[in-house]
N, C-alpha and C positions, 0 to 999 in steps of 0.2 A: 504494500500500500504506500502512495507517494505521500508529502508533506502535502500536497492539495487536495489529495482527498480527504484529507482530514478535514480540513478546512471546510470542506464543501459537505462533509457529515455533521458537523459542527451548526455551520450556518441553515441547512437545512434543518434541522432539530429545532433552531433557536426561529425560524421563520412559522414554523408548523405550530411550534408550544407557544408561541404570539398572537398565533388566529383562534387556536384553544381556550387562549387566556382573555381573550376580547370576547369572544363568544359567549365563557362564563358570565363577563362582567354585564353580559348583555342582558341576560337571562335575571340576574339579581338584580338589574336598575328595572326590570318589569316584572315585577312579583305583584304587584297591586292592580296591574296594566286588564283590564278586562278584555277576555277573546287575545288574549297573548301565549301564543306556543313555544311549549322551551323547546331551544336549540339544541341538538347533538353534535357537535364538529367530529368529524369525519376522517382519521390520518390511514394512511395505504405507507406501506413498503414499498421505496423507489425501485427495489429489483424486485425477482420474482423467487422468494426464498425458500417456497415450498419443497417439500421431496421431488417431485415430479419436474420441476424445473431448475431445481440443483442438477438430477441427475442429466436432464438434457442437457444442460452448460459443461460438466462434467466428458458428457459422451464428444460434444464439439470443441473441447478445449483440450483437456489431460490427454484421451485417446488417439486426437490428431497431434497433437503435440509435444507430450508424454511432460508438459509442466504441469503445477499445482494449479488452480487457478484459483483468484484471486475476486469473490463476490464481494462486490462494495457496500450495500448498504446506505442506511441514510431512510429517511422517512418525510412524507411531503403530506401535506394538507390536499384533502380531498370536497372538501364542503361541509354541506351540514343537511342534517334531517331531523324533520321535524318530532318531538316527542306525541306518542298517538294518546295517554293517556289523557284524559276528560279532565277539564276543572272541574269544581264544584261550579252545582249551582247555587244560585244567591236571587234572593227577591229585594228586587231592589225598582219596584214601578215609577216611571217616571224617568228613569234615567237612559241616555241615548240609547243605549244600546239593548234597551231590556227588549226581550221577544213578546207577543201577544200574552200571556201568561203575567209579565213582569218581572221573569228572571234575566241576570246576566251569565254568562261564562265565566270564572274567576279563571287567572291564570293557572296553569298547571305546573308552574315553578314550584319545587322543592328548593328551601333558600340551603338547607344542612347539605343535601346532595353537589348542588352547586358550588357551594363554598368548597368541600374537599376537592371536589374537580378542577376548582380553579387554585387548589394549594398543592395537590398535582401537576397540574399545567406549570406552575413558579415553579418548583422544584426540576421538573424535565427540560427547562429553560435555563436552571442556574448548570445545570449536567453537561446541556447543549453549551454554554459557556465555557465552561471549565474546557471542553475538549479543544476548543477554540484555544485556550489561554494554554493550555498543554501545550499546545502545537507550535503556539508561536514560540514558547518558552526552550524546546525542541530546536527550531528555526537558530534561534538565535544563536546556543549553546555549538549549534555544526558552526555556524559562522565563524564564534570565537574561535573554537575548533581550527578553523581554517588560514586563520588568521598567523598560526602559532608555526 
C-alpha cells in the first residue's frame, strides 16, 4: 500500500463520517418537526470485499501474476433512506397540518438513538483522522530519513 492510499483511506472515512454526522445532527434539530422522517445515511465499501469478489481479484491478479494483491479499501457515503417506522399520533385540531380527524404525524426521531449514532459518527471521524495524521507523520519521518 503506497503513502497515498493512505491518505485517500483516511480522507475518505473523514468525508463519509461528515455526511453521517450532518445527517445525525439533522435528525435531532427535527425531533419536534411534525411529518419529519429520520434519516438513515447510507456508507458502501469503495471495493468489492466480499468472498466472491476477493476471490475473482485473486483469480485475475495472484494466478496471472503469481503476486499478492493488494485490496484497498476505504469507504464512501452512499445516501440516505428514509426511516419507515410511524410517529405517533397527536391530536392536535386546528393546526396546519392536522388531517380531517385533527391528528398530526409527530416525528419518528428517536433523540437517544440518534445521539449514539452521531457519537459514532465523531469517533469514526476522529479514526479517519488519526490515519490521516499517521501518515503524514510516516511522510515526514522517510523524508528526514532521506535527508541523513
Amino acid at each position: 500500500m503506497g503513502i497515498l492510499n493512505s491518505y485517500n483511506i483516511g480522507a475518505q472515512g473523514m468525508d463519509a463520517h461528515a455526511h453521517r454526522l450532518d445527517i445525525h445532527a439533522k435528525n435531532i434539530a427535527n425531533i419536534d418537526t411534525p411529518n419529519y422522517v429520520r434519516k438513515i445515511p447510507v456508507l458502501i465499501s469503495k471495493d468489492d470485499i466480499s468472498f466472491s469478489g476477493l476471490m475473482t481479484y485473486m483469480k485475475d491478479t495472484v494466478i496471472n501474476s503469481g503476486t499478492i494483491p493488494y485490496v484497498g479499501g476505504g469507504v464512501v457515503f452512499n445516501g440516505v433512506v428514509e426511516d419507515t417506522t410511524p410517529g405517533d399520533l397527536i391530536y392536535k385540531p386546528g393546526h396546519p397540518d392536522a388531517d380531517q380527524n385533527g391528528y398530526i404525524r409527530a416525528s419518528n426521531v428517536d433523540p437517544l438513538v440518534d445521539m449514539a449514532d452521531a457519537q459514532m459518527s465523531a469517533r469514526a471521524y476522529e479514526a479517519s483522522m488519526a490515519i490521516v495524521n499517521i501518515t503524514k507523520q510516516m511522510a515526514n519521518r522517510a523524508v528526514d530519513m532521506g535527508k541523513s
